[in-house]
C-alpha positions in Angstrom: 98.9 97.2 70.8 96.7 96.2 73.4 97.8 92.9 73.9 101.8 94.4 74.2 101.0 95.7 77.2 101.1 94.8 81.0 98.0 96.7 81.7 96.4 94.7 84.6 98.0 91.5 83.8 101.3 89.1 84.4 103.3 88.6 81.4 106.6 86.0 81.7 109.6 86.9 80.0 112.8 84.8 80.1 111.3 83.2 83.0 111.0 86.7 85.3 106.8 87.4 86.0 106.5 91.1 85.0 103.1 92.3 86.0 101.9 96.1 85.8 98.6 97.5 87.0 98.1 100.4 83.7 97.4 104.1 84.3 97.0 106.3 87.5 94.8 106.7 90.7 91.8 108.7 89.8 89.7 110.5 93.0 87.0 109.8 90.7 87.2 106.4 89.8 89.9 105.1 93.2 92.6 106.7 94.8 94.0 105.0 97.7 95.1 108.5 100.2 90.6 109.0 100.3 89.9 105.1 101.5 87.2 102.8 99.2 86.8 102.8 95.8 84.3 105.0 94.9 83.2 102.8 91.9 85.3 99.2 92.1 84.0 98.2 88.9 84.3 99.7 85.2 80.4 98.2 85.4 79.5 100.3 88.6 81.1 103.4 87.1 78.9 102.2 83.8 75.8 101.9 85.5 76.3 105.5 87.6 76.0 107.0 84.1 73.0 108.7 82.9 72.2 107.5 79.5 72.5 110.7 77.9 76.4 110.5 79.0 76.8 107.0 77.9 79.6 106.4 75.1 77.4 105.8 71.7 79.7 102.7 71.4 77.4 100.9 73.7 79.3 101.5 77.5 83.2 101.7 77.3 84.3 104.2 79.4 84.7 107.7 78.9 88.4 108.1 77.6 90.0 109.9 80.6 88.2 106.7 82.9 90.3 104.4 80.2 93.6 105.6 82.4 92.4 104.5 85.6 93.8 102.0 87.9 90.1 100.0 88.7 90.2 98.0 92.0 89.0 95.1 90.2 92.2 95.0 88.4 94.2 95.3 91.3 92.4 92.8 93.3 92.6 90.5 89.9 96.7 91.4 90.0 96.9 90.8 94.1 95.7 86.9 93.6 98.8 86.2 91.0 102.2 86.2 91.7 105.0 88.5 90.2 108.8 89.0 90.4 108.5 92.3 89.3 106.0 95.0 89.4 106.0 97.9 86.7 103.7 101.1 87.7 103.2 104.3 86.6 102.4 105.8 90.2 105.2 105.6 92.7 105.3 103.4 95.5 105.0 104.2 99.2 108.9 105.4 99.9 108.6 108.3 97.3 107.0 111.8 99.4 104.1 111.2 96.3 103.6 107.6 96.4 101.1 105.6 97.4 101.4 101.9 100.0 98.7 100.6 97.8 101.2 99.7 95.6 103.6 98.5 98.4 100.6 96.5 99.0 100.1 95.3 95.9 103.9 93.9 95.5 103.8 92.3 98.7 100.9 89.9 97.5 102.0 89.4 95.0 105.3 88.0 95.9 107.2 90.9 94.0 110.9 92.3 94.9 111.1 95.0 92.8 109.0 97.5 91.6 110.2 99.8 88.7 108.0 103.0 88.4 107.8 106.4 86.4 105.6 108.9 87.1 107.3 111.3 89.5 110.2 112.3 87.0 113.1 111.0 89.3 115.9 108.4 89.0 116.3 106.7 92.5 116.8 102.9 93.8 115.2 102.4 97.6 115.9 99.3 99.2 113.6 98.7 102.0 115.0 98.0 105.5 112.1 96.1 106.7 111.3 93.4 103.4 112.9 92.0 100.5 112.0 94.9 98.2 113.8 97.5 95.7 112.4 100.0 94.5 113.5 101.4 90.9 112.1 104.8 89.8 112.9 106.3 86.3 113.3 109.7 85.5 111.4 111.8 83.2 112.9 110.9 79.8 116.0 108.7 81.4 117.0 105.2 81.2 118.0 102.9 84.2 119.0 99.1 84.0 117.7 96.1 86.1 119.8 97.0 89.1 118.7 100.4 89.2 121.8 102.2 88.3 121.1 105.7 85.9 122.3 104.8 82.1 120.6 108.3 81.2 119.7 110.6 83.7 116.1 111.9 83.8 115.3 115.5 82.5 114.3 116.7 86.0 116.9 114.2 88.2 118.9 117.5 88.6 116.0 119.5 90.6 114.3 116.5 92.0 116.8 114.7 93.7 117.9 116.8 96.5 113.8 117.2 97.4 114.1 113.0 97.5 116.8 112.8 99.6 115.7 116.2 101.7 112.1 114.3 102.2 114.0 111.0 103.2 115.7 113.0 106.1 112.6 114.4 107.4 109.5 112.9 106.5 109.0 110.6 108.9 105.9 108.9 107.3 108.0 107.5 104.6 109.5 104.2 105.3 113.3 103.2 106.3 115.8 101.7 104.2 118.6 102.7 101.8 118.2 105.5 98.8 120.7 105.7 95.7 120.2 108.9 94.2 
């Protein structure tokens, strides 16, 4: 299964670039709202282990570590070029995402970024750069375009926090929000 993933990788399918950095900031592996990677490589986290914590299968990572998104990854993902960018973690326009992953599209050459995580169906259209911004809802279905096939579980509770945080947060960035 593990090569039918995007984990940290570009894949091309009928000609689109789909490229997805796999699992979720970690505080104790990288997460982008406390600065530097604490460890930027799976082989710095590794080597920070004491032997008696070690994995008996000779250094793989502890399985919770597995999830991580590793700055090495990212950095490998920045140099490459993408259409699309597929995340768990939201990007910087939702009140929980993170611009790392803004970041991340921009190098990358991406204009849309389709993301999970945060339980919500919403399309954001940045004012400032050629990017959309696709997030699915907890169990629900969107197409390419971002319109809801099957609303998420949570859409109904979530959405009006979305749109409230779009009115009033003024950290989060301008544009257009399809709820």
């Amino acid at each position: 299964m593990a090569g039918r993933n995007l984990d940290g990788r570009v894949v091309t399918i009928n000609g689109l670039r789909i490229a997805g950095p796999g699992g979720n900031f970690q505080g104790a592996v990288w997460h982008p709202w406390q600065g530097e990677p604490r460890w930027p490589t799976r082989a710095d986290f590794i080597a920070s282990m004491g032997k008696g914590n070690r994995p008996p299968d000779g250094g793989r990572l502890p399985l919770k570590k597995r999830g991580a998104i590793w700055y090495e990854d990212y950095q490998a993902l920045a140099a490459q070029r993408a259409d699309v960018l597929v995340t768990h973690e939201a990007p910087g326009c939702h009140p929980h995402g993170f611009f790392a992953i803004d970041e991340l599209a921009a190098a990358m050459g991406a204009q849309l970024i389709i993301h999970g995580h945060v339980h919500v169906s919403y399309r954001f259209d940045y004012a400032d750069r050629d990017l959309q911004v696709i997030g699915v809802g907890q169990r629900g279905v969107s197409d390419a375009n971002g319109r809801v096939i099957v609303p998420g579980d949570l859409d109904g509770e979530r959405v009006p926090r979305l749109i409230e945080a779009h009115q009033t947060d003024t950290r989060l960035p301008r544009g257009s929000l399809t709820t």
